[in-house]
N, C-alpha and C positions, 0 to 999 in steps of 0.2 A: 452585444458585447464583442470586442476586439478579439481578436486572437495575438498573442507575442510569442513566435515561435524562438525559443534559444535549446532545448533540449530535439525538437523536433526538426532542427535547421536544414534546409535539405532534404527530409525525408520523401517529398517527393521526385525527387529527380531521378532517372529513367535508369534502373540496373547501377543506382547506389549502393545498394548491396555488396556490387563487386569494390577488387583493391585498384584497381586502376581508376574506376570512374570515383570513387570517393578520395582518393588522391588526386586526382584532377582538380576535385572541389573543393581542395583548400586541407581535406583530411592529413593527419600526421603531424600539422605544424603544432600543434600544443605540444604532442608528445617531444617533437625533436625539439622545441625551445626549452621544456622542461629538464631536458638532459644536457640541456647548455647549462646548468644551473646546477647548486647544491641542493641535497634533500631538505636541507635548512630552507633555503629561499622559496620553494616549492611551499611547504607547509606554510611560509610565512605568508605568501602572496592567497592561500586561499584561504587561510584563516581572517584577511584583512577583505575579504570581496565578501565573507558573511555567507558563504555556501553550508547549508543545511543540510539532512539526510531527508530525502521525501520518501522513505519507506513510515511514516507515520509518527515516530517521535522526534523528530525533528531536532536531531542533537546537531553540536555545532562539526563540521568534519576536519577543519584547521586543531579544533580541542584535538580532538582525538587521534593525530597523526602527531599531535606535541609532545602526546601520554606517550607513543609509542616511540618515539625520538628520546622522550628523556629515558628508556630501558633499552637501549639500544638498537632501536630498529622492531619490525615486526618479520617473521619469516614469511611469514603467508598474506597475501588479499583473498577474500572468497566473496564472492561475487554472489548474491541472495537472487535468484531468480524461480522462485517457486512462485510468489503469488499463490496461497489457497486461500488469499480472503475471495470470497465470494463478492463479484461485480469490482474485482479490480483486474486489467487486463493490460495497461501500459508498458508493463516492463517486457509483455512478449510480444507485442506488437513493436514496440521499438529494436528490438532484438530482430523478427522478422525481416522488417524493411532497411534497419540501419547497424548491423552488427560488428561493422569496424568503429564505429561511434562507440560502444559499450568495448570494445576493447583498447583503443585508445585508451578511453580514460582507466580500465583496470590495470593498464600498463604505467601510466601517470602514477597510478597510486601508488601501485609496486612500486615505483621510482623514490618516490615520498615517502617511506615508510622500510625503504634500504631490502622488501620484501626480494624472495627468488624463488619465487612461483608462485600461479595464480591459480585456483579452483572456483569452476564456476559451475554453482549449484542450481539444477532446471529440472521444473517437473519432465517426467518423461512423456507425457502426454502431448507437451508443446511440442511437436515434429516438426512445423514450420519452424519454428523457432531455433530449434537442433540443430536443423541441415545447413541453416543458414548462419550458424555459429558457429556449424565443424567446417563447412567450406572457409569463411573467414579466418579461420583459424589454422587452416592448409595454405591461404594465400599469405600467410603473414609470417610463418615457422622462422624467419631468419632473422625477427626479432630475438632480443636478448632476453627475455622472462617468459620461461614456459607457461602456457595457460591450457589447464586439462578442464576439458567439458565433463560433469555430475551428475547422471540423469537420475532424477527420482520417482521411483513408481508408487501407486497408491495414496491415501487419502491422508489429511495431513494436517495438526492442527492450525488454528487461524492467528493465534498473537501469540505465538511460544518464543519470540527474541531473538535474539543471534545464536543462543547456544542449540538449537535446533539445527542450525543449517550443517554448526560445528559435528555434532552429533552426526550427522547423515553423510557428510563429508570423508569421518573414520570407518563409516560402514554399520555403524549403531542403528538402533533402532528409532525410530519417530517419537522421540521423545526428548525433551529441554530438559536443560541440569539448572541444579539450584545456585548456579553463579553468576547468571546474569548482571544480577548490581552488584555483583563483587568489585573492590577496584580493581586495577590494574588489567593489560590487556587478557581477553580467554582463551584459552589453549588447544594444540590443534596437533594431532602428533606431539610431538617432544619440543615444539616449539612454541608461539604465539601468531595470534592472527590480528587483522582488522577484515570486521564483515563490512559489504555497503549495498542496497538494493540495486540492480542495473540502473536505473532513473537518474539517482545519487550521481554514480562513474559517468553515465550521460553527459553532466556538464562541464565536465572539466577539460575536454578539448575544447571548447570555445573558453572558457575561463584563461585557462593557459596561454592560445593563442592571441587575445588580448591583452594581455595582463591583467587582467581582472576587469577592465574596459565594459567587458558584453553586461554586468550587471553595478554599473554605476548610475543610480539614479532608475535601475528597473527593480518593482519590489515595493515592500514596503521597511520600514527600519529595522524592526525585526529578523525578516527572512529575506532578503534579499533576491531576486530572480523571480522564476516565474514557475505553475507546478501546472502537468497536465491530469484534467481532472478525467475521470472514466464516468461516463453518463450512463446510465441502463435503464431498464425499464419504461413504464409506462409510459413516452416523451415523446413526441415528433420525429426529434436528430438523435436519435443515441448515438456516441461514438466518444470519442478520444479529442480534449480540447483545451490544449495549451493557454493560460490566459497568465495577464500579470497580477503577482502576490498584491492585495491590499487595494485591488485598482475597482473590486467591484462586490458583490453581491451574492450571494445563492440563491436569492432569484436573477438576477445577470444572467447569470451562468443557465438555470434551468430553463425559464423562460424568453430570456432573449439568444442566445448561442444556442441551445438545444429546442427552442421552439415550442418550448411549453406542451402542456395536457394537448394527448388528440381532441382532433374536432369533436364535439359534445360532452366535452368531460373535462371535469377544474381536477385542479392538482391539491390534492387529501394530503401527504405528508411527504417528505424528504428525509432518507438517511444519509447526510451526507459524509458519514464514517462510514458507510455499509453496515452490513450486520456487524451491530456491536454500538450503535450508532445513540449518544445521548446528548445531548435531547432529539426526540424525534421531531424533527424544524415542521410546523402548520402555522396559518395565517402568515403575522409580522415576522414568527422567526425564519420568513425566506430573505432578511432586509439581513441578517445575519452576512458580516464580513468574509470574503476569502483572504483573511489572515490570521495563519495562526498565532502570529502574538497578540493578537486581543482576545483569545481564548483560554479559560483557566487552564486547560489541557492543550498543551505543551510550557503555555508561557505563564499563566499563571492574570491572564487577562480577566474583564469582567464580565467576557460571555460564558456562562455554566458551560459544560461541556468539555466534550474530546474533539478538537478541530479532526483527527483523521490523516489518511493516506491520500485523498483524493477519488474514492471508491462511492460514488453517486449513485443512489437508489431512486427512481422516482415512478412515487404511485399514487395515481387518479381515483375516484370516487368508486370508481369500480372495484379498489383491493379492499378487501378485509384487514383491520389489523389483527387480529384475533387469529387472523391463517396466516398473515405476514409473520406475529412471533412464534407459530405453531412450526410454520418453514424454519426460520431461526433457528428453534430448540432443536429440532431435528437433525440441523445440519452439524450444529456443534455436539450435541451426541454421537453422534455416528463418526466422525474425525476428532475424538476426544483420544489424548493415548491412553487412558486410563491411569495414570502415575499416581494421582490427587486425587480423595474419595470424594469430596465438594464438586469437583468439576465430574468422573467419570458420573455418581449417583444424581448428585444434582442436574446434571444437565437431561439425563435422560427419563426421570421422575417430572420436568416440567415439559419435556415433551410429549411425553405420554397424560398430564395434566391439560396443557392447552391442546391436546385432540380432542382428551374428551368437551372440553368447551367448545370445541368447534363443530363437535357433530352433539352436545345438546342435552348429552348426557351428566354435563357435572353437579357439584350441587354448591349453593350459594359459599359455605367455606370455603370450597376452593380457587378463589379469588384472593382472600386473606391468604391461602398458606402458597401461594403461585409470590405474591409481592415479600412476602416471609423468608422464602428460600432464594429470590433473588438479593432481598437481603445480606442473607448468608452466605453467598459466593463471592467471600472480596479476595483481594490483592494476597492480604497477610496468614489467608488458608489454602493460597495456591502454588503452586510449584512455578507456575507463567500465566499469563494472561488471557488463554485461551477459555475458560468458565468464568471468569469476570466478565468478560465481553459476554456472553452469553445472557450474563443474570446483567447486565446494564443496558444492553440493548430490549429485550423483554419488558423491563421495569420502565423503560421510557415509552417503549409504545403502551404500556400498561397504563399510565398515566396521562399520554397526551387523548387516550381514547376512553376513558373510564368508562365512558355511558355505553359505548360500546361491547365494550367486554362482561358489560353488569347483560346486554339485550341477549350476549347469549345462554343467557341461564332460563330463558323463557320456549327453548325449544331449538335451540341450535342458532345458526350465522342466519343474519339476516340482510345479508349483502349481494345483490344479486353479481357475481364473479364475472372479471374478463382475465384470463388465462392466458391471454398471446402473450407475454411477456416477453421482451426482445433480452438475448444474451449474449453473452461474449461473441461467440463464435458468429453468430446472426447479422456484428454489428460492422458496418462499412464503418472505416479510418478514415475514409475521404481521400485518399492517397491514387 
């Protein structure tokens, strides 16, 4: 499978990081075309090239600077760079190597949206990421839209929305407000904002600088352009791999770009949402499309499922599912805010549920009341998305591996374990 770089354009080339060598290479020109222009035309030219938000719901981003146009403008961009889904890692690797790229385009948007300041929200743990964002952001001060770097410490949940980032932003505490689908833009201080994952602001210096040129005819009709998928786990190439929308496969992608199952081992399941991941793709459903509009989730397609952020899980004969959602339950317990009783109790009753399945201890009910309470964890008894995801990704491996999870009730796992799991930090960029 190809690669088509348009988000990662450049990213190799030698101390692009700095503002000279990335202005050498062409960097600035969107922005300074885009200020030859009205905020009108700006929104209009990227509402008509079909640019998306690849933070996972894939809303359209022309919609949502036209919401913020017809109320006068937005005060703020804030710029989502946390990343706590587990195995997704693009937004700080691109941030790392190309962090005039992600300001550019937060500058575009500012522009777009009549904004006069940008916050940009990063775990605090991304220290590469940081340095190379606060240097960036020293070589650039004589720009006209301040951009104040966010650092966040500690653990965080996984689908809490925009109003999470909003929250962390004022100094609040790690927790999402119930306004999410509210209409109209959500609020941030005494003003209004528009949130966008780094990835999102990624393309619109090359969008700009074309006029919409870079994705005509790349894509699929739906989604237009191309998304870099984060590979992890059990695979040959783990890493970070730009491919164009609609042009291929999840097996493409897993097995031909990433290299498929280590030697002596077939490839058992794919989350290609990461944790949170439904359907859990085996056999044919690796022939599953990378677009998300033929998926019910986003577009309302005829593949079941939540197409995802891009966050690639892949695990060989070697993983257990039974420890794969026992990891899951875990992880979403422990970064739960607690706000939601479904999500804080729920998530941490099915973790402490699938350990005992795992170590052999449970007893045949508990099977029935594990798919029962996944169940129970929907959308319309949750404050945000973070314990849906939990009780959907569960209930998928729960079902694509039945027999599986019936064998641990006969004395524990019966999988003999490989453990080396490759992770972010582990994984070379190719760069």
């Amino acid at each position: 499978m190809d690669e088509r770089r348009i988000l990662f354009e450049g990213i190799d080339t030698p101390d692009i990081d700095r503002w000279p060598v990335y202005r050498a290479q062409g960097g600035d020109e969107g922005l300074r075309r885009a200020r030859s222009m009205s905020p009108h035309a700006v929104i209009d030219e990227v509402e008509a090239a079909g640019l998306r938000g690849r933070g996972g719901a894939w809303r359209p981003v022309g919609e949502r600077w036209h919401q913020a146009e017809a109320t006068g403008g937005a005060d703020y961009v804030v710029v989502d760079l946390l990343e706590p889904q587990p195995g997704r890692f693009r937004d700080r690797k691109l941030t790392e190597r190309h962090p005039h790229r992600l300001l550019e385009g937060a500058r575009i948007a500012a522009h777009a949206v009549s904004a006069h300041s940008v916050f940009v929200c990063i775990a605090a743990d991304a220290t590469r990421a940081r340095q190379a964002l606060g240097q960036a952001i020293e070589e650039t001060r004589d720009h006209a839209v301040p951009i104040h770097l966010h650092p966040i410490h500690g653990v965080l949940p996984v689908a809490a929305g925009d109003s999470l980032v909003l929250e962390l932003v004022q100094g609040g505490r790690a927790e999402p407000r119930a306004a999410d689908d509210a209409p109209g833009l959500p609020s941030l201080f005494a003003g209004t904002a528009v949130v966008h994952t780094a990835s999102t602001l990624g393309y619109l210096p090359s969008l700009l600088s074309t006029a919409g040129e870079i994705f005509r005819g790349v894509g699929s009709t739906w989604a237009p352009g191309t998304q870099v998928f984060c590979v992890s786990g059990l695979v040959r190439r783990p890493g970070l791999y730009e491919v164009e929308l609609g042009k291929g496969t999840v097996r493409d992608l897993v097995e031909g770009a990433a290299g498929g199952a280590r030697q002596g081992r077939t490839l058992k399941f794919v989350l290609h949402a990461g944790y949170g991941s439904s359907p859990a793709l085996v056999g044919d459903d690796f022939n599953r499309p990378l677009d998300p509009g033929r998926w019910a989730d986003p577009a309302g397609g005829k593949f079941s499922g939540v197409f995802g952020g891009g966050e690639v899980i892949v695990a060989d004969d070697s993983v257990c599912a039974v420890d794969t959602a026992r990891r899951m339950a875990q992880s979403f317990a422990s970064a739960a805010c607690g706000k939601c009783v479904p999500c804080r109790e729920g998530t941490a009753w099915l973790a402490t549920a699938l350990e005992r399945l795992e170590e052999g201890a449970a007893e045949s009910g508990d099977l029935d009341w594990i798919n029962q309470r996944c169940a129970q964890i929907t959308p319309d008894v949750a404050l945000c998305g973070h314990g849906p995801a939990a009780a959907r990704g569960i209930h998928a491996l729960a079902l694509a591996f039945a027999d599986e999870f019936e064998a641990h009730l006969d004395g524990g796992c019966p999988v003999t374990k490989d453990l080396l799991m490759k992770v972010p930090d582990s994984i070379h960029v190719r760069f």
